[in-house]
C-alpha positions, 0 to 999 in steps of 0.5 A: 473318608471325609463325613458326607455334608448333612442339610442345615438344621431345620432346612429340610430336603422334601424327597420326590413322594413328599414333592409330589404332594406338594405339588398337588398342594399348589396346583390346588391353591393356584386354581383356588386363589384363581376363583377368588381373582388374585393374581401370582406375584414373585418377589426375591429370597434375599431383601435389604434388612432395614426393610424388615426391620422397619416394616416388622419392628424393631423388637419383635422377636422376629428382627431381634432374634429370629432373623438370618441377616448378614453383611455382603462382603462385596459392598457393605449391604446389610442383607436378610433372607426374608422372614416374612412376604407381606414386606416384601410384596408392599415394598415391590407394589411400592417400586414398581407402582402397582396401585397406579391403576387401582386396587390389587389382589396378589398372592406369592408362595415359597420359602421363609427363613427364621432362626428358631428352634426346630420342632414338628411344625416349624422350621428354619426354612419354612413355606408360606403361601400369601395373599395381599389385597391392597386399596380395599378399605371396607370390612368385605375384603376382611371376610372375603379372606377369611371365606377364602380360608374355609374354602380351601379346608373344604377343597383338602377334606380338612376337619377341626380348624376353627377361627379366632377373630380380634380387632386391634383398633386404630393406633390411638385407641392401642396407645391408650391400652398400652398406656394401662396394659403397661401400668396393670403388668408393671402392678404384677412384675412379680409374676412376669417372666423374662420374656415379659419383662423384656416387652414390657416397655416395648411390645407389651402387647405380645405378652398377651399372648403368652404360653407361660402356663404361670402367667395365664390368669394374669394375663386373663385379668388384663385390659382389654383392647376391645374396650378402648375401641371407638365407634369407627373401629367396633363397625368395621369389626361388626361388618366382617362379623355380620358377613362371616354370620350370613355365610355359615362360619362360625367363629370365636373372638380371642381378645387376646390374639394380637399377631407377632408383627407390629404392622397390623391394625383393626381386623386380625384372625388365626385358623388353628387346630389341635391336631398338630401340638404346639404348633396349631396356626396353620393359617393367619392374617389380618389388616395392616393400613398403616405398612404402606406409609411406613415403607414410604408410600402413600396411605392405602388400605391392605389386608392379607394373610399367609399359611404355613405349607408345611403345616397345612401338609402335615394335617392334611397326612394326619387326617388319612389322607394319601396321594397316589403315586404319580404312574407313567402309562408306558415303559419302554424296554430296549435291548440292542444298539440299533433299538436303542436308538429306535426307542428314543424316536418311539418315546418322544413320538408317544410323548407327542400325543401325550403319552407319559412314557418312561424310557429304560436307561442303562442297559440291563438284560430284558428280565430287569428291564422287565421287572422295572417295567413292572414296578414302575406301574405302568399299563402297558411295555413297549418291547423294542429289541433289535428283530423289532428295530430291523421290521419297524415294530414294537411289540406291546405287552399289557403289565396289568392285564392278562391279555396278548402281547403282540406287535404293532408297526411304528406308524401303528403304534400310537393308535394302538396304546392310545386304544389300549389305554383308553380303552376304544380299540376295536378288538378288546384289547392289545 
């Protein structure tokens, strides 16, 4: 017997009562990123690699090691499954010139692919929900993002996320910092990991942000991007500040949060948590002016962020939470040729109304039905067996409740589980 196939390593399949948490999870943002006037954009799975490439950096740990790229055999195309969506949703708003009329808010969700190691919180296929505000310029759409952010911990009961801020400049005042970052480190290349050597002439500015426990006063020890900031930038800063301040949030600034992609300038913030290990961002973000020019368009202000669903999810189980499973409000019995085929009339007459209705399907005797009809948690079954197909009607049995079954005409039937169910009919009951 051939060994039955098993999913990718870190792709992982999300079973119905997992599926139907997620769903809950995006019917809940979709009203959320409503409120605040974003708009749904789609853009594909598979994106040609220089985009990434360009947009990302080419040594980041992202383009070099972490992305799923390969040749189309059909034509030669270098092609990734994306690792990220800002790109993506600039270089569509750039095809298809979605600024023609003015600034956009956008927003997207779905899968992401990075080839890491599997662990609690992160995955090969991974799922992020992205927002994008592109030809805002002032610090308002900064903050507005991030009172998005602690909106929607509000709304999922959410406890023990806390916000870091940083500022990155402009690219002059990083090329000066990265000038005497580079110097500093290389005056300690005693204490650099391999890692860090590796960045050191490259993307110093990642080794900031080490986990090497080793090299955590050194690092502690460094310059300080905050201190080459000039007057423009330290402004735009203390404006998301000032807004963040009259509306309650609290906040830290961590002079060591720089982000893994090369595209972001000035405002850059996480939502992090201890609850969930290692993997504690579960929402991150910031300003990226420059991407636009960099995939070919003409200059534009954009901010935005993306958040880790699984992670969200994970935290939001963590912290107590359940959801109910999904019942239908009625469950069709059926026994007989003749009422098989009146039962399939009566379900989709119920579902006219509205009805949720789960038709029994494959036969079996009336006690399994009925025990199926019990277990999938409905109110009410609906019995329709041959004497009822002959007279034209079904017999109604309450599943909860210890009241009379009884039988009800076809052309009655729905007046009458509607009444049962919402509770108006005029004998008090079935």
């Amino acid at each position: 017997m051939s060994q039955t196939l098993q999913a990718i390593r870190g792709m992982n399949d999300i079973l119905p009562d997992d599926a139907e948490l997620w769903e809950e999870f995006e019917d809940l943002v979709r009203q959320w990123l409503r409120a605040y006037g974003y708009r749904p954009i789609r853009m594909p799975i598979v994106e040609p690699t220089p985009l990434f490439s360009r947009a990302i950096g080419e040594v980041t740990d992202i383009v070099e090691k972490e992305m799923y790229s390969f040749e189309d055999r059909l034509n030669g195309e270098h092609l990734t499954l994306r690792p990220e969506g800002t790109a993506s949703c600039v270089r569509a708003v750039l095809q298809h010139n979605l600024l023609y009329d003015g600034p956009k808010r956008l927003w997207y969700m779905g899968p992401m692919f990075r080839h890491e190691r599997p662990q609690k919180g992160r995955y090969r296929q991974f799922h992020q929900v992205g927002v994008e505000a592109l030809g805002y310029e002032g610090p308002d759409v900064d903050a507005e993002q991030i009172l998005m952010g602690a909106r929607l911990w509000h709304d999922l009961g959410l406890r023990d996320i806390r916000l870091e801020l940083n500022c990155l400049g402009q690219a002059e005042e990083r090329a000066r910092h990265r000038s005497d970052l580079i110097a500093y480190l290389s005056g300690h290349a005693d204490r650099l990991d391999d890692d860090a050597r590796r960045r050191l002439h490259t993307n110093p500015l990642r080794i900031l942000d080490t986990k090497n426990p080793a090299m955590q006063e050194m690092v502690e020890g460094a310059p300080k991007l905050l201190d080459y900031l000039g007057g423009e930038s330290l402004a735009h800063f203390e404006g998301v500040q000032r807004i963040l301040r009259d509306a309650g949030i609290g906040f830290s600034i961590n002079p060591r949060l720089v982000r893994g992609l090369d595209y972001y300038n000035l405002t850059v913030f996480e939502w992090v948590t201890d609850r969930l290990g290692a993997q504690g961002t579960v929402c991150a973000g910031g300003r990226y002016d420059g991407l636009v020019v960099q995939l070919g368009g003409k200059p534009q202000p954009a901010c935005g962020f993306a958040m880790g669903v699984e992670r969200l999810l994970a935290l939001w189980s963590d912290q107590g939470n359940r959801l109910e499973r999904p019942v239908p409000d009625v469950y069709l019995v059926n026994q007989g040729e003749a009422a098989a085929r009146h039962a399939f009339r009566v379900a989709e007459h119920l579902r006219d109304i509205g009805l949720a209705v789960q038709h029994h399907c494959g036969g079996g005797s009336f006690k399994s039905q009925m025990k199926r009809a019990d277990a999938s948690g409905a109110a009410l079954a609906i019995i329709i067996g041959d004497d009822e197909a002959a007279a034209g009607e079904a017999t109604l049995k309450p599943l909860r409740e210890s009241a009379e079954q009884r039988r009800v005409a076809f052309d009655e039937l729905a007046d009458a589980v509607g009444a049962w169910l919402y509770g108006d009919d005029d004998d008090g009951g079935v």
